[in-house]
C-alpha positions in Angstrom: 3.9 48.4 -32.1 2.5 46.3 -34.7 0.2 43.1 -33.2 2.8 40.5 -33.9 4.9 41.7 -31.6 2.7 42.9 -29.2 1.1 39.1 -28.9 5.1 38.1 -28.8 5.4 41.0 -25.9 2.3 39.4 -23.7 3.2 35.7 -24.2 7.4 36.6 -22.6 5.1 38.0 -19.6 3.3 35.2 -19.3 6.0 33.2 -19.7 7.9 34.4 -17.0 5.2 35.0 -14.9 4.5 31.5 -14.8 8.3 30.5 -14.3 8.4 32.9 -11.3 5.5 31.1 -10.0 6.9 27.7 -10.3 10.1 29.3 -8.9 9.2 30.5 -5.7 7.1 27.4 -5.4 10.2 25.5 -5.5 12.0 27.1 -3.3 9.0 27.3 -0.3 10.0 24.8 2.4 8.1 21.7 2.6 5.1 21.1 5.0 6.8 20.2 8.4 5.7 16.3 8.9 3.2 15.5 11.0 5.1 12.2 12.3 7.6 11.6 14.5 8.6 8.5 15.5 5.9 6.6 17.2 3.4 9.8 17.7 1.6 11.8 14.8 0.0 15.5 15.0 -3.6 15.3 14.5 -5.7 18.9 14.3 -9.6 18.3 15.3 -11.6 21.1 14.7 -8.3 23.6 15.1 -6.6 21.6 18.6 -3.8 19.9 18.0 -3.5 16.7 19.5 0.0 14.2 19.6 -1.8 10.8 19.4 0.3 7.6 19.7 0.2 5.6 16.3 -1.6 1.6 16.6 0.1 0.6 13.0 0.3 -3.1 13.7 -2.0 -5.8 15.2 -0.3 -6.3 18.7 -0.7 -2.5 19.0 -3.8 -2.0 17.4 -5.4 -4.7 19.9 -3.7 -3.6 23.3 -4.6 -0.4 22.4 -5.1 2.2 25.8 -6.2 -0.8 27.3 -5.3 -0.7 31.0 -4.6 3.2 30.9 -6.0 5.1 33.9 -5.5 8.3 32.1 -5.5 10.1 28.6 -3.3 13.7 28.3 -5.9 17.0 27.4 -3.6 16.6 24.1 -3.0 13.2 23.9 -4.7 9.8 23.1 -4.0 7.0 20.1 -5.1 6.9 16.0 -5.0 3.6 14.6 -4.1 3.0 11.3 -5.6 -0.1 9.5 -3.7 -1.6 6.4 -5.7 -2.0 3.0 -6.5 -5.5 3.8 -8.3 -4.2 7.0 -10.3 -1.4 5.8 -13.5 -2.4 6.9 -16.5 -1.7 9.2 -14.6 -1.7 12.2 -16.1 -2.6 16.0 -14.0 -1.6 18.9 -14.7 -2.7 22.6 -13.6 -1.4 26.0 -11.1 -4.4 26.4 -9.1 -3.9 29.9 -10.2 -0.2 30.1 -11.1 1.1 33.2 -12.0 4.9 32.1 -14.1 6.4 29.7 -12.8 7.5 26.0 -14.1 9.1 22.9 -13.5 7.3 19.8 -13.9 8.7 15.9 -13.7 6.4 12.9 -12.1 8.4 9.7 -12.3 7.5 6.2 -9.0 7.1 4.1 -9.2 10.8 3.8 -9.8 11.6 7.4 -13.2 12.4 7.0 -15.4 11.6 10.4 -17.9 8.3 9.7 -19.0 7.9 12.7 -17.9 8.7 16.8 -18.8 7.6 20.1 -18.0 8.0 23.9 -17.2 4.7 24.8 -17.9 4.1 28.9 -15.7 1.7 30.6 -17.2 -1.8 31.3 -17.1 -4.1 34.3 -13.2 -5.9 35.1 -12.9 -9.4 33.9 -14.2 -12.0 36.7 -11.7 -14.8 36.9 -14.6 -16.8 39.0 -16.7 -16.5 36.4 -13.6 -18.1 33.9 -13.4 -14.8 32.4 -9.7 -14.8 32.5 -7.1 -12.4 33.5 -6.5 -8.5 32.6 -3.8 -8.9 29.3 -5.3 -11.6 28.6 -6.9 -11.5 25.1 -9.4 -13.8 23.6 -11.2 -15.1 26.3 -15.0 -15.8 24.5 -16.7 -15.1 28.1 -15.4 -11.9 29.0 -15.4 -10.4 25.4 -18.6 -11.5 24.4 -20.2 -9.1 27.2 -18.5 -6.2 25.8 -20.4 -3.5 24.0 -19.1 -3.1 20.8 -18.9 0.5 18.8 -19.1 0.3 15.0 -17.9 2.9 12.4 -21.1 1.8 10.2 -18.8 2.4 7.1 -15.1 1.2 6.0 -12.5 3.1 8.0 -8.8 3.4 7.8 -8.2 5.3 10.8 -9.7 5.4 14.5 -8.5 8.0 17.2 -9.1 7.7 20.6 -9.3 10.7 23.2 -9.9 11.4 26.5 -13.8 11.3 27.5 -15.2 14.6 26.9 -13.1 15.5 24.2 -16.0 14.8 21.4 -18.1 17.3 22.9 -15.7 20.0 23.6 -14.6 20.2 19.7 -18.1 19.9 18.4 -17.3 17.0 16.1 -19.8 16.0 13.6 -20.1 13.5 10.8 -17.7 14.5 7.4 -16.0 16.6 9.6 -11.8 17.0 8.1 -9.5 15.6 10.8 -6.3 17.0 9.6 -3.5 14.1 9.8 -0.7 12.9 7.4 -2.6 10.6 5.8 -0.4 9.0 3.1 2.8 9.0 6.1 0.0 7.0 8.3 -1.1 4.4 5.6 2.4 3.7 4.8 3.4 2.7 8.9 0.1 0.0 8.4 1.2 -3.3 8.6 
């Protein structure tokens, strides 16, 4: 076979080697999303969590305020808008138990995490207001706050313990649908 057409023979195999490729690429089903509705799958450290999704401001600021109790599986991921990507503080606001909180990075990359501990009740003889009450200078300005130290996009909240029990660590992965998140932000 002379080398002209032995060159000609190994390019056709590459060729279609490379269209079978893209082929059965095409034909793979798509990754199952990891959002439904109001809830998004979140995998820390291998558990999979369904968290609640805090995409605008009257959500993100009730929060689990007022919640008594957090599912094993459960808990909330905010999602912050461009505008709001920032060093982000949260406070136990209304929260009588305890929860775990981990800042992410546009990417989902752990910044920073806590375990938050749930603070005193407002004292309405002390003018602190009432619980669902938000914005009252006295009661909030006694509230420890929990900073991400760096710019986050997303912060997830889970039951106390639940830090611990996955081992997470700063740069950590969280796996989430990122780009589906970002574009519920308002």
């Amino acid at each position: 076979m002379a080398s002209g057409a032995r060159t000609m023979m190994w390019l056709t195999w590459a060729m279609l080697a490379l269209l079978s490729g893209g082929l059965l690429k095409a034909c793979e089903q798509p990754p199952q999303s990891m959002i439904s509705g109001s809830v998004a799958t979140v995998k820390i450290s291998g558990q999979t969590y369904k968290l609640e999704i805090a995409a605008t401001d009257a959500v993100r600021l009730k929060g689990l305020g007022q919640r008594t109790s957090i599912p094993e599986d459960g808990g909330m991921i905010f999602v912050f808008p461009p505008s709001q990507v920032r060093v982000q503080e949260f406070l136990m606001r209304d929260c009588p138990i305890n929860i775990d909180i981990i800042y992410l990075d546009g990417a989902g990359r752990v910044l920073s995490f806590h375990e938050m501990k749930a603070e005193l009740p407002r004292d309405p003889a002390k003018s602190e207001g009432t619980i669902g009450e938000i914005g009252n200078a006295a009661y909030e300005g006694r509230l420890k706050r929990y900073s991400s130290r760096y710019p986050a996009t997303f912060v997830i909240e889970l039951k106390e313990g639940s830090i611990k029990k996955l081992g997470v660590k700063d740069g950590d992965l969280i796996e989430l649908d990122a780009p589906g998140l970002k574009s519920m932000a308002r």
